[in-house]
N, C-alpha and C positions, 0 to 999 in steps of 0.2 A: 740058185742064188736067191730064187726070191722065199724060198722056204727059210734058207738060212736067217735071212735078214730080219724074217719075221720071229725065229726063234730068239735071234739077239734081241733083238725089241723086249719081245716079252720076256727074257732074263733078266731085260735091263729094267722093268718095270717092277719084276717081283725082289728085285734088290733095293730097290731104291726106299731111301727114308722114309718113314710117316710122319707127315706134319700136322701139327695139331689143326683140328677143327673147329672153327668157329662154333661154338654155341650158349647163347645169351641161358639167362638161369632167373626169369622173369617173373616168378612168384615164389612161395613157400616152396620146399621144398624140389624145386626145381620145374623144368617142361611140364612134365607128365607128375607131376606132386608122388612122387615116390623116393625122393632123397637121390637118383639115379640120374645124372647126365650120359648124354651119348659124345662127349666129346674123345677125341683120341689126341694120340703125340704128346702124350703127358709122361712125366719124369716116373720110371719106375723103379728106381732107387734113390734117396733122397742123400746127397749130401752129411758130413758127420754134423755140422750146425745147421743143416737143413736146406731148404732151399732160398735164393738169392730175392731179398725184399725188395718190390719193385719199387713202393711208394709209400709213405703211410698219412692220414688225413687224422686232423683233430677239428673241435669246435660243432661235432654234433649231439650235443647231449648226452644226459642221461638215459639209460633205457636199456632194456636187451631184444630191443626189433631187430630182425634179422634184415638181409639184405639181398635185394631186387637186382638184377643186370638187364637188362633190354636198350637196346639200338646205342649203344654207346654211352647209356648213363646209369649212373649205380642211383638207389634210391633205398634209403632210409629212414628210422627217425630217435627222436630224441627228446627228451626236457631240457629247457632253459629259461631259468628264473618261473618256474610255475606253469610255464606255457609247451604243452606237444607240439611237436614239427615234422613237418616232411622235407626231406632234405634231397636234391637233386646233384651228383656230383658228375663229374666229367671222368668216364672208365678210363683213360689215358694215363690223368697224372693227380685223381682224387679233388680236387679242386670245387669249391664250392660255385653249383651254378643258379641253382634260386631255394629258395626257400618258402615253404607256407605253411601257415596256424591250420592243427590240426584240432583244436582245441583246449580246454582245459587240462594241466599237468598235473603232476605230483603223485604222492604216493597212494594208493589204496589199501583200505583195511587193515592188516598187520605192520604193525612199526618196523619190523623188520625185511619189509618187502621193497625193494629195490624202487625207485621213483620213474617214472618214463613207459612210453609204448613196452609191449612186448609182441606187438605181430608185425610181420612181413609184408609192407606192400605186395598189391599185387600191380601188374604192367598189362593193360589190355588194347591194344592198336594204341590210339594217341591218348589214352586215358588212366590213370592212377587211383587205384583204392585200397583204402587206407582204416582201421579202426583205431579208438584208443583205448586205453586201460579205462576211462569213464564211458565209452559207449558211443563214443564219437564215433558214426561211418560216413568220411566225407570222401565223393569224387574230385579228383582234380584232372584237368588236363595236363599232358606231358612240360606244358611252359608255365606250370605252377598257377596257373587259375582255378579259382573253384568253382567245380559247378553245380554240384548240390551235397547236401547233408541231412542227416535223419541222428536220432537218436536213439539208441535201441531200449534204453532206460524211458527220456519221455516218451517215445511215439509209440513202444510199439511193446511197453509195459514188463522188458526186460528185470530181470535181477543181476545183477553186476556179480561175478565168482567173488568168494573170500580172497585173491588175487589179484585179481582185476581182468576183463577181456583181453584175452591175449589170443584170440583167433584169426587167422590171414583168411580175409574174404575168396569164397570160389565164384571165378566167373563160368561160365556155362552157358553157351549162346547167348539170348536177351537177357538172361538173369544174371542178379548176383547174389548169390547165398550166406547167410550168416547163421549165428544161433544165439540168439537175444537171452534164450529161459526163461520166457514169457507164462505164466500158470498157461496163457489158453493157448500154447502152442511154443515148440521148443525149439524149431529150424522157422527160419522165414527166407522168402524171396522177393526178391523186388526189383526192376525194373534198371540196368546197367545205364541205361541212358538219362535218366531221371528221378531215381529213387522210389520210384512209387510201388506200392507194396503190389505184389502178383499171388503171393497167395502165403498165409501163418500154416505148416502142419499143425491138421485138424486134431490130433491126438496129443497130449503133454507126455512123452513116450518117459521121460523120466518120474513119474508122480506115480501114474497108473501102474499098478503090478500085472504084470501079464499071466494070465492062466495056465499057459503052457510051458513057463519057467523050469516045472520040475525038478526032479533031483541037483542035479548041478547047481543051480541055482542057493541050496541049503549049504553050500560050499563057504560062502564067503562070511564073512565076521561083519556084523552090519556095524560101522564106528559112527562116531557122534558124525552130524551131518551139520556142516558148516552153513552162514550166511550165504542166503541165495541157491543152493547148490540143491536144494530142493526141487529150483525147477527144470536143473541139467544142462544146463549151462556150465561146460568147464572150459578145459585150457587146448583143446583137440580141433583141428581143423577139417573139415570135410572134403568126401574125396566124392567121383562122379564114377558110377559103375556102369554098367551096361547086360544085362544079363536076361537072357529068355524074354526077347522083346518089352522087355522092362527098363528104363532108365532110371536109376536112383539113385538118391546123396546117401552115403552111407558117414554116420558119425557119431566119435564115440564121446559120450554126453558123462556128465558126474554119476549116474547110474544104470546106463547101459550101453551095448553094443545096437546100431540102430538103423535099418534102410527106412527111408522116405522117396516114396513116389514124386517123383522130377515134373511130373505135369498138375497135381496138386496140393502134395506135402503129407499124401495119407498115409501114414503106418501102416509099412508092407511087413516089417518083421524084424526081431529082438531077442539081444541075448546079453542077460545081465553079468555072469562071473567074473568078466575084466573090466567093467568101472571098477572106482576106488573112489568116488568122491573130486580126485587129482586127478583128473584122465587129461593127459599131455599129449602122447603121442599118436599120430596120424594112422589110421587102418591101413592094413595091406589088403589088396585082390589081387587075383590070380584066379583065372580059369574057373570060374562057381566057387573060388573060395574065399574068403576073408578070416583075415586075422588080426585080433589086435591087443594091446598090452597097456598096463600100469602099473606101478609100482604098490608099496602098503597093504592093504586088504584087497587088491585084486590078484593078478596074473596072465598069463598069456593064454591063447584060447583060439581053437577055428574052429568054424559053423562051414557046413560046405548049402550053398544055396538050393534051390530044387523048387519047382512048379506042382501046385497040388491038381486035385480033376479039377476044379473050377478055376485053375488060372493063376491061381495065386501066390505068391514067392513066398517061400517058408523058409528058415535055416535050421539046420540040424548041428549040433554040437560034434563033431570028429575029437577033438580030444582038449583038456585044459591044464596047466601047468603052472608053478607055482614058482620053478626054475627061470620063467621070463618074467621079473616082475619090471617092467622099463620105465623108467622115472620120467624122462623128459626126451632124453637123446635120440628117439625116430627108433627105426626098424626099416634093414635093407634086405631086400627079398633078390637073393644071386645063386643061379646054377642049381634049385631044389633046398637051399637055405637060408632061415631066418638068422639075420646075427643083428644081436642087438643089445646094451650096457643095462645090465640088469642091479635093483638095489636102489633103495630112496635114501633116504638120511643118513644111512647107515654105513654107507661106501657102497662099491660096488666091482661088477670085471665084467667084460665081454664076455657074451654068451653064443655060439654057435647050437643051431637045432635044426634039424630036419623039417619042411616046412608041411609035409602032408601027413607025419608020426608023430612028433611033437618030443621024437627022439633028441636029448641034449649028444651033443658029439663031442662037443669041450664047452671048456671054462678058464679065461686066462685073468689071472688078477695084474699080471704088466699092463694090463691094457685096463685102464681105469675106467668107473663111468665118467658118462659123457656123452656127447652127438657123434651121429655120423652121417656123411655121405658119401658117394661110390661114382668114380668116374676112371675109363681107361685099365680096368682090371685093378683097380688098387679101390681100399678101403681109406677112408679117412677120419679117425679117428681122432674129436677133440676133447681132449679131460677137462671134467670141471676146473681143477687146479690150474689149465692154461697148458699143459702140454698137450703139444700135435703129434701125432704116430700117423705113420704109413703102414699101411695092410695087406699082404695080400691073401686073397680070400682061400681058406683050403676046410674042405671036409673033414681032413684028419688032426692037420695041428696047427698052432700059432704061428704065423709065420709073417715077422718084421721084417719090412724095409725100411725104416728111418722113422726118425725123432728131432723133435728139438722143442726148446722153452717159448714160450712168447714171451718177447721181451716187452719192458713199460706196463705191467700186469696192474691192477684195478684192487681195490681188496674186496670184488663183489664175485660170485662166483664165474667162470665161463659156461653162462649158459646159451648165448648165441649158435646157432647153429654155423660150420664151413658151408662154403659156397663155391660151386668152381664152377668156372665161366672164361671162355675163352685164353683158354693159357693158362687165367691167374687163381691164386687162392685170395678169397675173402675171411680173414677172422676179426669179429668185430668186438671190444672188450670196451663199457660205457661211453665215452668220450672220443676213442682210439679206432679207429678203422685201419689196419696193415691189410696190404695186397701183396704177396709173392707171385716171382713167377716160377709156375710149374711146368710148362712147356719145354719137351726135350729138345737140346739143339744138335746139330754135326752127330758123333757119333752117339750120343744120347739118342736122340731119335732111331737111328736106323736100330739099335739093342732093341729100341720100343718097339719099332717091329716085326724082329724075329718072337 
């Protein structure tokens, strides 16, 4: 009897529904800055008009900063009347819960570049950091006070992108990391609790040609090089590796692919073919490898990493490709493949590749460019034009599960990144913040998981 009772038990357990998991989405590109939640109990068919809108918030500005989730509050920002902001909302029902001067607004450089932040808070225990399109890097506490600011233009003798900064600060234990594109040093770190500087990389890794560039390297079409971009300073956010008792920031700069030593900013190693000048999107690692991408005169590209006799991390080229050129939308690293919206100006489609061959496996032009991120087996796919697609991921072919419009569309592109965080989806279009909910209910759920 008591064998039995334990067998029903455990039937009854591997029957029973999956309900979604809490899990907050607290900087760029999520937990672990990879575009990748580990949330589950998410809807894995979507609706013919999509999934049910839970909320939608207005009154935060201009801008295309992406959007923070931690302990219950969403966090963003915005222009209004000239002035950046950081905006604190309440995850529940969007509601505005304080506000603070991020500083100076407006637009930068090209008349046609969109007005407002373009980076992501970051959420670090009870503290908030934050950059602006002028070089504003101010802390705030989670109740909207400031408690320090630097400039990475005055203090610390940055060049502002033809763009504007649009990089989400890395936190990293005491540190916090940015990349100014200072001539005498193109990452800095400094001090999360106080701003104070801990150390410039010693080398201007985008200025200096590296000797060991070789062949590959004569690959690219070198195009006119824009204001500031000289000192490699672009639009890419940095990511924190770990390899062969090494810690480093690896980041991809206006002119190249690039690890820096995490204890004092030294150029460990460099690999130019996938800058463009425009370098947007965030490196992938995995296991001694890195990969990463741009659109225009770059492409896609992995270095696999390696220790020479003296110790020292070197990268070697595995292969480069001209088939990933990714404009802005990220790159998701799922099950042995890179998928990622390849195409600058010109349009573009979802590319599927093999991530250690550099093997393309498809190409779907239904799936437009745009961003993505990856939660619960499903891809999420946002077009610049404002359509949302569901994905799910396959080696062999395209394979939709739903669509739908954003409605009240902007006439600026979507280039906000999706964010999902417990349950809901986050799409944020200038002024317009919509949250869905994606969370499977009753038989929803339990489909989710079988």
């Amino acid at each position: 009897m008591r064998h039995a009772s334990m067998l029903v038990t455990l039937a009854m357990l591997v029957a029973a529904p999956r309900y979604s998991q809490a899990i907050d989405w607290p900087q760029w590109q999520g937990p672990e800055r990879n575009a990748i939640s580990r949330e589950e109990g998410l809807l894995q068919q979507w609706p013919d008009n999509g999934p049910p809108e839970a909320w939608r918030a207005t009154g935060i500005g201009r801008g295309m900063g992406g959007v923070a989730v931690a302990d219950g509050r969403i966090y963003t920002t915005g222009d209004i009347d000239g002035t950046a902001w950081l905006f604190a909302l309440n995850e529940a029902n969007g509601e505005l819960i304080w506000q603070a001067k991020i500083g100076r607004g407006g637009e930068v450089g090209r008349i046609f570049t969109p007005a407002g932040p373009r980076a992501t808070p970051t959420v670090d225990e009870d503290r908030v950091y934050i950059l602006s399109q002028h070089g504003d890097l101010v802390c705030f506490s989670t109740d909207g006070q400031e408690v320090w600011r630097i400039n990475l233009v005055q203090d610390h003798g940055g060049i502002v992108p033809t763009w504007g900064y649009s990089e989400s600060p890395l936190v990293d234990g005491e540190k916090l990391i940015c990349t100014p594109g200072a001539p005498d040093g193109t990452l800095l770190a400094v001090n999360k609790m106080t701003g104070q500087t801990i150390w410039k990389s010693d080398v201007p890794a985008a200025v200096e040609r590296s000797s060991q560039q070789g062949d590959f390297g004569r690959r690219r079409r070198r195009g006119n090089v824009g204001r500031g971009q000289e000192s490699g300073a672009s639009y890419s956010s940095a990511i924190v590796v770990d390899f062969a008792n090494h810690r480093q920031y690896v980041q991809l700069t206006a002119t190249t692919l690039a690890g820096f030593s995490a204890e004092d900013g030294t150029l460990l190693w460099r690999y130019d073919p996938v800058a463009a000048q425009i370098s947007c999107s965030t490196p992938i690692y995995h296991d001694g490898y890195v990969f990463a991408s741009s659109a225009y005169d770059g492409g896609g590209g992995l270095v696999k990493l390696s220790t020479n006799a003296n110790g020292h991390v070197e990268a070697d080229e595995v292969y480069f490709t001209t088939y990933m050129r990714n404009h802005h939308g990220g790159l998701i690293l799922h099950d042995g493949c890179v998928y990622g919206a390849a195409g600058g100006n010109e349009g573009g489609f979802l590319v599927t590749m093999d991530f250690l061959t550099g093997d393309i496996l498809w190409r779907e032009r239904r799936a437009p460019k745009g961003s993505l991120a990856f939660a619960d087996g499903r891809l999420y796919l946002r077009a610049e034009g404002g359509t949302m697609i569901l994905i799910e991921p396959n080696r062999e072919q395209y394979i939709e599960r739903g669509r739908f419009e954003q409605p009240d569309r902007s006439e600026e592109p979507a280039w906000t990144h999706p964010v999902i965080a417990n349950g809901k989806l986050y799409l944020r279009d200038q002024d317009l913040l919509l949250c869905y909910d994606i969370a499977a209910q009753g038989d929803e759920a339990s489909e989710a998981g079988n």
